[in-house]
TINUTOR-82047 format. One line per 8 residues: number of its first residue (from 1); their letters; for each residue z, y, x of N, C-alpha, C, O, CB. Coordinates in steps of 0.2 Angstrom, whole numbers. Atoms other than C-alpha are relative to their C-alpha. Glycine has a CB too. Example, Ala and Ser with C-alpha at 12.3 -4.5 7.8 and 13.67 -1.06 7.14 Angstrom:
2
1	AS	0:-6:4:39:-22:62:0:6:4:3:5:9:6:0:-5  -1:-6:-4:36:-5:68:3:5:-4:4:11:-1:-7:2:2
***
This chain:
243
1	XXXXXXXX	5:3:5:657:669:627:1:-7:-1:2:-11:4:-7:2:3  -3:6:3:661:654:618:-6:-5:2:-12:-4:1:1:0:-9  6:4:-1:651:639:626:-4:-5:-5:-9:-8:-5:2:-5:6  3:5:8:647:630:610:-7:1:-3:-8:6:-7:5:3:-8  7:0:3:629:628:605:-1:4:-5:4:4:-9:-3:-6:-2  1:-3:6:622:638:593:-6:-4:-5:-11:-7:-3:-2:6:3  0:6:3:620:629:577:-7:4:-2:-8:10:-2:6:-2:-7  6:-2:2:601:630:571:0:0:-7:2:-6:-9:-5:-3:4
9	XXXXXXXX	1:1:6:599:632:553:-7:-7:-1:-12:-7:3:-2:7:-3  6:3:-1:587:617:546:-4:4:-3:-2:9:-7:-1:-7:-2  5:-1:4:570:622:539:2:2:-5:8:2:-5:-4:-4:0  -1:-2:10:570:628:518:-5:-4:0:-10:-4:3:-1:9:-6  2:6:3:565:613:508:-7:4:-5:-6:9:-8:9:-5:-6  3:-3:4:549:618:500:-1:-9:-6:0:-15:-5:-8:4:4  0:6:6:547:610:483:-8:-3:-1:-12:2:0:2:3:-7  5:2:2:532:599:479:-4:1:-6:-9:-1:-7:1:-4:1
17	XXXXXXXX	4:-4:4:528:607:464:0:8:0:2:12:-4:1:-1:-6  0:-9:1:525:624:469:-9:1:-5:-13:-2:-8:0:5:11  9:-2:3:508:635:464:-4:-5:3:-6:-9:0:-3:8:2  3:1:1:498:629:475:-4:-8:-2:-9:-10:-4:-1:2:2  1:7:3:500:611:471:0:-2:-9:-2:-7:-12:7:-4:3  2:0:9:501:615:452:-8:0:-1:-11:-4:-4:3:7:-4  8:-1:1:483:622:454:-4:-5:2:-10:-6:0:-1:6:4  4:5:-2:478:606:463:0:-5:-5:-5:-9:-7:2:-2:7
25	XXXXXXXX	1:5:5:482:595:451:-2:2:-6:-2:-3:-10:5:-3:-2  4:-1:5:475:604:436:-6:-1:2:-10:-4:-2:1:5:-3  7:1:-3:459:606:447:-1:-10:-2:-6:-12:-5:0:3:12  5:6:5:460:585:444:1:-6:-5:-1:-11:-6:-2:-3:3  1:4:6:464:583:428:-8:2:-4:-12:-2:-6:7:3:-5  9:-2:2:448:594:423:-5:-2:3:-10:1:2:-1:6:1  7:0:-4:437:587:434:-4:-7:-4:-10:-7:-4:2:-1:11  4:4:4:433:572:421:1:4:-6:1:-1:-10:1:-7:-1
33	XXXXXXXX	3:-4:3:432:587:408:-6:3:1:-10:5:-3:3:3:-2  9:-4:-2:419:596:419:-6:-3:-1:-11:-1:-2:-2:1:8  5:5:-2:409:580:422:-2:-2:-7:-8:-3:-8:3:-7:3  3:2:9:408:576:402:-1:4:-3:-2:2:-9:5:-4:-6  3:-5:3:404:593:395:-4:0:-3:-6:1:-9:-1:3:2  10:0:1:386:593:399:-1:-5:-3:-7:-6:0:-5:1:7  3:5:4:382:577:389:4:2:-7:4:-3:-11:1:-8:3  -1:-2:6:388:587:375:-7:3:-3:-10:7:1:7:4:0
41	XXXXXXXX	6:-4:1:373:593:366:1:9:-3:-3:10:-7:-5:-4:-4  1:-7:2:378:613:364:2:4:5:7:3:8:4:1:-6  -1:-7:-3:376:629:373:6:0:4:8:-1:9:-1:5:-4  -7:-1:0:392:633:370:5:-3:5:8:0:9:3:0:-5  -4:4:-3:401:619:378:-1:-1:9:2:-1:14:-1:-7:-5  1:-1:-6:389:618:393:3:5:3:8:4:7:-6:0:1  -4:-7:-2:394:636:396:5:-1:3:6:1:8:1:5:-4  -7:1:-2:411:630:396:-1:-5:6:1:-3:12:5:-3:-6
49	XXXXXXXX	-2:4:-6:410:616:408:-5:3:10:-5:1:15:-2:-10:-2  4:-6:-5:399:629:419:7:5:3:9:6:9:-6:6:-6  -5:-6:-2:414:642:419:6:-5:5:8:-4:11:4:4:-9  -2:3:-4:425:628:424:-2:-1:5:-1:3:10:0:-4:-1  0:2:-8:419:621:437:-2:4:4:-6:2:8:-5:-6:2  2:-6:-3:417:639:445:5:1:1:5:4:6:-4:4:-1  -9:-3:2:439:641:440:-2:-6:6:-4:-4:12:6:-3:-10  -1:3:-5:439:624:449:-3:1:9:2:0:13:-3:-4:-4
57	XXXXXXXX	5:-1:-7:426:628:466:5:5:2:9:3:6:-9:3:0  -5:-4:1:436:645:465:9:-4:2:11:-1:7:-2:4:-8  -5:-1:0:454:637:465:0:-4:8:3:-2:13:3:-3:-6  -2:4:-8:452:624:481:0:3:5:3:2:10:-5:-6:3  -1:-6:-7:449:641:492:7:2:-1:12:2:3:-6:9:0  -9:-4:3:466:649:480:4:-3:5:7:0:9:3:-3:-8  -4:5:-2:475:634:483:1:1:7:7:4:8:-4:-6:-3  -1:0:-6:474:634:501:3:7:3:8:8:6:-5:-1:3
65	XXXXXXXX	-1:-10:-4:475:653:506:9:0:-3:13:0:1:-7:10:-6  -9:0:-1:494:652:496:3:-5:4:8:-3:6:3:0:-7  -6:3:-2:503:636:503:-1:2:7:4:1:10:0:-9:-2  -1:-2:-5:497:643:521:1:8:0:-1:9:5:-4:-2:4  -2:-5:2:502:660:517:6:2:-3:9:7:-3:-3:2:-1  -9:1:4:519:657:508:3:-5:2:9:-6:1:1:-2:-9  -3:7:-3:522:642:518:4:-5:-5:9:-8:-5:6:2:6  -1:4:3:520:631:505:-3:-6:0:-3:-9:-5:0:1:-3
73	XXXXXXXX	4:5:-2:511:617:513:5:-5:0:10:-4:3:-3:1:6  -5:6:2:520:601:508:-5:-8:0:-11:-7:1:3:2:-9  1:7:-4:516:581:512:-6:0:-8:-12:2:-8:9:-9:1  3:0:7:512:579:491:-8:7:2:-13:4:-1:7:3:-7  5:-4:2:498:594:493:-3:-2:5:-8:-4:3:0:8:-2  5:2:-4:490:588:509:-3:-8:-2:-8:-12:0:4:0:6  6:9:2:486:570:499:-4:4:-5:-10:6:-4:6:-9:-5  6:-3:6:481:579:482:-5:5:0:-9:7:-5:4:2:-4
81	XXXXXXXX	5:-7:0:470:594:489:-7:-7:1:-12:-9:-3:1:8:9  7:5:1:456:579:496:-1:-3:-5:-6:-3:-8:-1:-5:6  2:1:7:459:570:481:-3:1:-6:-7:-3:-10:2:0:0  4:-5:4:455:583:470:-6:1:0:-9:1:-5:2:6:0  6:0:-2:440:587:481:-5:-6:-2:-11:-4:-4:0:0:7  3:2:-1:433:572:481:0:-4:-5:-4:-9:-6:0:-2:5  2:3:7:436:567:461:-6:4:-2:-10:1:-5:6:2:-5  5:-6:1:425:583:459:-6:-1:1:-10:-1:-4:1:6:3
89	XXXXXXXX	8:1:-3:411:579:469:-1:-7:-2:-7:-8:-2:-1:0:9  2:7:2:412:560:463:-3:3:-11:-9:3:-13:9:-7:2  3:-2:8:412:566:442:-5:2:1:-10:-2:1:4:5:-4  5:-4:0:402:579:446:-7:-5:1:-12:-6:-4:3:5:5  6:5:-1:389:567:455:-2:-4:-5:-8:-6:-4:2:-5:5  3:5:4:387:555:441:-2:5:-5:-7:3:-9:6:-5:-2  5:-5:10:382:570:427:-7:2:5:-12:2:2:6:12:-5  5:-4:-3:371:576:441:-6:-5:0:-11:-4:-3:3:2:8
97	XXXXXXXX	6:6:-1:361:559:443:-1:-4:-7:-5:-8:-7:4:-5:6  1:-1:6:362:557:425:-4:3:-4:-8:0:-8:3:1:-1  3:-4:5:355:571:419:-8:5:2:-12:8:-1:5:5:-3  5:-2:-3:344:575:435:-4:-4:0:-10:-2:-1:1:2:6  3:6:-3:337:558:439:-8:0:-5:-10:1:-10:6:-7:0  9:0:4:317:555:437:1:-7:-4:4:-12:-2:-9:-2:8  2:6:4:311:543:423:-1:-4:6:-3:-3:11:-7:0:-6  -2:10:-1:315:523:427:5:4:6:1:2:11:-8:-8:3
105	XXXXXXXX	-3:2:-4:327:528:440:3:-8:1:4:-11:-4:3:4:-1  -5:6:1:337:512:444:6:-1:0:7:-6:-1:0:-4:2  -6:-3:1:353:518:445:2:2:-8:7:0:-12:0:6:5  -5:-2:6:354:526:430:-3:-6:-7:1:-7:-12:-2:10:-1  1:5:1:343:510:422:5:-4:-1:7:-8:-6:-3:-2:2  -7:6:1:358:500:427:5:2:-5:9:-2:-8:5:-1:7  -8:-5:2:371:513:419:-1:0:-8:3:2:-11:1:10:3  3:-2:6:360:511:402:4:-3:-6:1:-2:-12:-6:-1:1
113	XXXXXXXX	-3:3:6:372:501:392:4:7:-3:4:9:-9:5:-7:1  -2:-5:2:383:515:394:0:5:-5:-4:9:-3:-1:1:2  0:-3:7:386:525:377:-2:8:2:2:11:5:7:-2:-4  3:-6:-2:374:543:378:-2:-1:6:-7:4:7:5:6:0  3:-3:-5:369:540:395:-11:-2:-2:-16:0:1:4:-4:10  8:1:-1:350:533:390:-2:7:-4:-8:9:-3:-3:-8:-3  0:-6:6:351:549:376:0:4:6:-6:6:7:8:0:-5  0:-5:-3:355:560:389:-6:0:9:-7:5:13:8:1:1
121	XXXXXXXX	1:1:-9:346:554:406:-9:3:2:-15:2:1:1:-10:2  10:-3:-3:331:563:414:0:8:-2:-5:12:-1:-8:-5:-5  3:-8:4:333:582:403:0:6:2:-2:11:0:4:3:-7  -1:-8:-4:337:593:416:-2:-2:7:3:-4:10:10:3:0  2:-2:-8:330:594:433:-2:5:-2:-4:6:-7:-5:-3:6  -1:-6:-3:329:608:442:-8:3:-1:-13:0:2:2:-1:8  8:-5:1:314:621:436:1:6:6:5:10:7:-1:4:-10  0:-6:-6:311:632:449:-6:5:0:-10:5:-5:0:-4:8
129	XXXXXXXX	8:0:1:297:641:455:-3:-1:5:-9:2:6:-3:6:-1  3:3:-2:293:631:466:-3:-9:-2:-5:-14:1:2:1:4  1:8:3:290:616:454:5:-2:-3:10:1:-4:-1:-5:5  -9:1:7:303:605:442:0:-5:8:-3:-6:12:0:-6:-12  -4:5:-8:313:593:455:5:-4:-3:10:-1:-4:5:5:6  -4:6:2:322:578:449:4:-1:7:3:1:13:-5:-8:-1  -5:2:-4:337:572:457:0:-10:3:3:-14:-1:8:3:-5  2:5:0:332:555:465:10:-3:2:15:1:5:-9:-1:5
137	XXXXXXXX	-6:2:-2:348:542:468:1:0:6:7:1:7:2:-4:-1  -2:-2:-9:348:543:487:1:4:1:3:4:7:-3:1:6  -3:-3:-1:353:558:487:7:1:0:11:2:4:-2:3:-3  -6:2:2:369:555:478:2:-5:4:8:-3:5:-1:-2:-6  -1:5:-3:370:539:488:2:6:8:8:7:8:-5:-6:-1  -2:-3:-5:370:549:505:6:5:0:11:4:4:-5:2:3  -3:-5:0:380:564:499:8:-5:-1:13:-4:3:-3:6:-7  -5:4:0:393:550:494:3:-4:5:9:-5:8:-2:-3:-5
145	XXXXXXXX	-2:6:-7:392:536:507:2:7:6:6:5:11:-10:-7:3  -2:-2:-8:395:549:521:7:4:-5:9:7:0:-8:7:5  -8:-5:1:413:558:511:2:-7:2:4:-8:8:5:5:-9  -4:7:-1:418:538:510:1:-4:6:5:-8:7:-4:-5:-3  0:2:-5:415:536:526:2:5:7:3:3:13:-6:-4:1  -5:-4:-3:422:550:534:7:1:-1:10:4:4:-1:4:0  -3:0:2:437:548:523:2:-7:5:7:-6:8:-2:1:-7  -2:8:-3:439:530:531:1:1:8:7:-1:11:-7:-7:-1
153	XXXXXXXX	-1:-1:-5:435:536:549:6:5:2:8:6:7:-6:0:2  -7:-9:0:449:552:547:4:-7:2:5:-9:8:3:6:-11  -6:6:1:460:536:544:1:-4:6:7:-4:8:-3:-5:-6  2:4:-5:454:525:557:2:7:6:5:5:11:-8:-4:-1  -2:-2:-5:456:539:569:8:4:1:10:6:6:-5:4:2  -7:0:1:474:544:563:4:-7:3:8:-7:8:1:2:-8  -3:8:-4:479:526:568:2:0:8:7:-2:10:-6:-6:1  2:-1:-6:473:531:584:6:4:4:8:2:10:-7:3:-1
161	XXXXXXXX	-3:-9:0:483:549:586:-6:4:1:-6:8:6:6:2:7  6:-4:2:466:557:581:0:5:-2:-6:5:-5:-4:-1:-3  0:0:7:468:569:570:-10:6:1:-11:10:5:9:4:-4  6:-2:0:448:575:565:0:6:-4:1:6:-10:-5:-7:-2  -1:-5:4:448:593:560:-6:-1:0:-9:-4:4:3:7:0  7:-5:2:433:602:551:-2:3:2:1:8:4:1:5:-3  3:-4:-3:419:608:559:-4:3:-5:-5:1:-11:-2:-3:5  3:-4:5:409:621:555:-4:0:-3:-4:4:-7:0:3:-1
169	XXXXXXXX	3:3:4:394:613:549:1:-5:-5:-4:-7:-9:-3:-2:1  -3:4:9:404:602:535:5:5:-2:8:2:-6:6:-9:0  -1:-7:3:412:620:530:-6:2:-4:-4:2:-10:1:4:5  4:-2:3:396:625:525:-5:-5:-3:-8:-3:-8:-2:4:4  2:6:4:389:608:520:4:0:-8:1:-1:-13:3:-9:5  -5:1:6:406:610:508:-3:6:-6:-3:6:-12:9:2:3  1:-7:2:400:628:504:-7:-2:-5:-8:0:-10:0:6:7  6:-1:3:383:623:498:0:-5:-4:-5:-5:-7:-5:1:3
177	XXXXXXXX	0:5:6:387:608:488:5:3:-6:3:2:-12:3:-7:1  -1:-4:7:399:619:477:-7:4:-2:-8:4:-8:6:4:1  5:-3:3:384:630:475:-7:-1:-1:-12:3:-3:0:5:2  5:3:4:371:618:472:4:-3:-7:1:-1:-13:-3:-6:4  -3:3:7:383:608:458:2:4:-4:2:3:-10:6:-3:0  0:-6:4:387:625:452:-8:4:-5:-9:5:-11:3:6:7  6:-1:2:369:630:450:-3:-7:-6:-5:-6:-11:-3:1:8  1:7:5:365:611:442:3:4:-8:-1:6:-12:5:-8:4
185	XXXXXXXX	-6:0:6:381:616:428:-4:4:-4:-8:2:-9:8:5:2  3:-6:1:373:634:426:-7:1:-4:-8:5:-8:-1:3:6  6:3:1:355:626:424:2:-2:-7:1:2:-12:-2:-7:5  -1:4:6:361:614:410:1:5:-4:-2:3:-9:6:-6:0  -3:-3:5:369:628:400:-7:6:-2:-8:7:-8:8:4:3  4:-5:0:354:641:403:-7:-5:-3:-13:-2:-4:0:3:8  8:2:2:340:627:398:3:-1:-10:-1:0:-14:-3:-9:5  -1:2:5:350:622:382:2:7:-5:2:6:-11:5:-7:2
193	XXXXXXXX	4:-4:2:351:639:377:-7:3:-3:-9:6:-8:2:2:2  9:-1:3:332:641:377:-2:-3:-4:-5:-1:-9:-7:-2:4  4:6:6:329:623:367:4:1:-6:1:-1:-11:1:-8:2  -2:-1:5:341:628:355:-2:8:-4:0:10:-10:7:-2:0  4:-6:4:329:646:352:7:6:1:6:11:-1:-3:-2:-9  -3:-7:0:345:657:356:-3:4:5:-3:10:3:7:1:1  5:-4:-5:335:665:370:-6:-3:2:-7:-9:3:4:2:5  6:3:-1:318:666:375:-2:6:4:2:9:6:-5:-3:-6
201	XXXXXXXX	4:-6:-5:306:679:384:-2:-3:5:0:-9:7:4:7:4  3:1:-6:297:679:399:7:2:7:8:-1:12:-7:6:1  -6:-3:-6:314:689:408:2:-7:0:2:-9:6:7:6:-1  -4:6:-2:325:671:403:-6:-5:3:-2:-9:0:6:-3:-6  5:6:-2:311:658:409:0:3:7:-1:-2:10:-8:0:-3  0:-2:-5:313:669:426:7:-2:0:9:-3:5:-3:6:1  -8:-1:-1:333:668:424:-1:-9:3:-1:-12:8:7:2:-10  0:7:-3:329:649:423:-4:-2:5:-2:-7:7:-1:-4:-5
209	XXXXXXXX	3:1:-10:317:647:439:6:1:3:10:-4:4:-7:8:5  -4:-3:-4:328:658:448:7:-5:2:8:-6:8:2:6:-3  -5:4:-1:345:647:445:-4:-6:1:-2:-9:6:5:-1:-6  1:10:-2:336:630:446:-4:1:8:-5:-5:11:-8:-6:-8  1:-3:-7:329:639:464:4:-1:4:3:-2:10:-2:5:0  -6:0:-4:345:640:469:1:-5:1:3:-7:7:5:3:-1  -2:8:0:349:623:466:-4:-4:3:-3:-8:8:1:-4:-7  5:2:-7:336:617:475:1:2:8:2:-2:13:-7:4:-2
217	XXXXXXXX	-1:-2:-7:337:627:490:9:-3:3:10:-6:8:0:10:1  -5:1:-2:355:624:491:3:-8:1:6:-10:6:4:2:-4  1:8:0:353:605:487:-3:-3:7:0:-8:9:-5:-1:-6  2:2:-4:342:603:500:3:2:8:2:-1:14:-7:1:-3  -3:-1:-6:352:612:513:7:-4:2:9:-6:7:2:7:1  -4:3:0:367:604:508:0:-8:4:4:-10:8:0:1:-6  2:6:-1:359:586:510:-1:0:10:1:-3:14:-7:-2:-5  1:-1:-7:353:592:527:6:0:4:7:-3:9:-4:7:0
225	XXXXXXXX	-6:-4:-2:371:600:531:4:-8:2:7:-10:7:3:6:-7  -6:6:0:379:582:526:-4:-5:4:1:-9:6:1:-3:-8  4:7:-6:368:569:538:0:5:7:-3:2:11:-10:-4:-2  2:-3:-4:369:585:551:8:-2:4:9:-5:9:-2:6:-1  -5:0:-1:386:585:551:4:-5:2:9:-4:5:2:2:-5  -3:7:-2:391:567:553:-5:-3:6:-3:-8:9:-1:-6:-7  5:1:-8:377:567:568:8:2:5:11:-1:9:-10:8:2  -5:-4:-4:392:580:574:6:-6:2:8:-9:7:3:8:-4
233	XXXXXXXX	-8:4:-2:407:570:571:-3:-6:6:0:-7:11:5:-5:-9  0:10:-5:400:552:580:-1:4:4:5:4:7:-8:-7:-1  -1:-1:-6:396:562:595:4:3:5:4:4:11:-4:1:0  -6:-4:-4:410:571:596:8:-8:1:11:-11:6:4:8:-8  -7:6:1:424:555:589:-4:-7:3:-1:-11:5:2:-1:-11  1:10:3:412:538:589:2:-3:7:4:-9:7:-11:-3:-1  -5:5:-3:421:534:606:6:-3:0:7:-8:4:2:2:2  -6:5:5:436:529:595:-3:-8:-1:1:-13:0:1:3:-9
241	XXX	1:9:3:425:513:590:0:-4:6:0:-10:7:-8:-2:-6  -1:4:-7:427:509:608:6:-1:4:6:-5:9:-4:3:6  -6:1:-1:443:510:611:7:-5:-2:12:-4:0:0:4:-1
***
């Protein structure tokens, strides 16, 4: 037997544009068409940026299940997948607090030179049946300040040799902010059908509780989920800042 090492083949080069990195970067070219839809005033269009951002919520699971299942996981789709995420939830955030927020907010006061947002601001919170429900700016502010600052501490503990996976209360934190922003979308499209008289009855006045219910409950677990969840990480990681 020949003493000669045996030559290992290297790795196969995956390409950086495969599917699922195609699908991540369409998810964020659309994500400032999702966000500008709903300040369109017709049914129709809402609907559309409804169906979107459900293609969109729907691909970031896609997306994943193929590059680890075809072993196409590549450097380029591990920057652009949080990216994509976190264009989404930021657009998204700003129609949300726009079109949810209670009269005089001051957030959205400040935003008011802005062209349509004083036109559009306040028309949609959440009808439920438990009451209507404005989207106050601390919400948005916490849902926000805590991705920005887990985004930074990821970072800071990679420095380190950290690396901070996903636990499973920001799994499900993730899970119920798509299906409160989903529900919000859904809302906008289902009220602005009623005001424009294509549908009416007692059954849709129940379609619209029901969805602006969901967005509520989900909303409010979500928020819960997201200041639970960063309880988790500090007491798992915040020994890093002592180090």
């Amino acid at each position: 037997m020949s003493g000669r090492p045996r030559e290992v083949a290297p790795p196969p080069v995956v390409s950086n544009w495969n599917l699922p990195n195609f699908i991540t970067a369409t998810r964020i070219a659309i994500a400032p068409l999702i966000a500008f839809l709903p300040f369109v005033d017709s049914p129709t269009w809402r609907a559309v940026a409804f169906g979107l951002y459900v293609a969109a919520a729907i691909s970031d699971y896609v997306d994943g299940v193929l590059a680890r299942t075809r072993g196409l996981i590549t450097d380029l789709g591990k920057s652009l997948d949080p990216l994509a995420d976190k264009l989404l939830l930021v657009a998204t955030s700003v129609t949300l607090l726009v079109l949810q927020s209670p009269p005089g907010d001051p957030v959205v006061t400040l935003m008011g030179r802005i062209p349509g947002i004083v036109t559009h601001a306040h028309l949609f919170p959440f009808i439920s049946f438990f009451g209507t429900w404005y989207l106050p700016w601390w919400v948005i502010a916490v849902v926000l300040g805590r991705e920005a600052f887990m985004t930074a501490f990821r970072a800071f503990a990679q420095r380190r040799g950290v690396v901070i996976a996903a636990i499973g209360p920001a799994k499900w934190k993730a899970a119920m902010q798509y299906i409160w922003v989903g529900a919000a979308f859904c809302h906008f499209a289902v009220i602005t059908f009623a005001r424009h008289e294509l549908v009416h009855g007692q059954a849709w006045a129940w379609v619209t509780q029901f969805v602006g219910s969901v967005g509520v409950v989900s909303m409010l677990i979500a928020v819960a989920l997201t200041l639970w969840s960063l309880v988790l990480y500090m007491r798992r990681y915040g020994a890093l800042f002592t180090q």
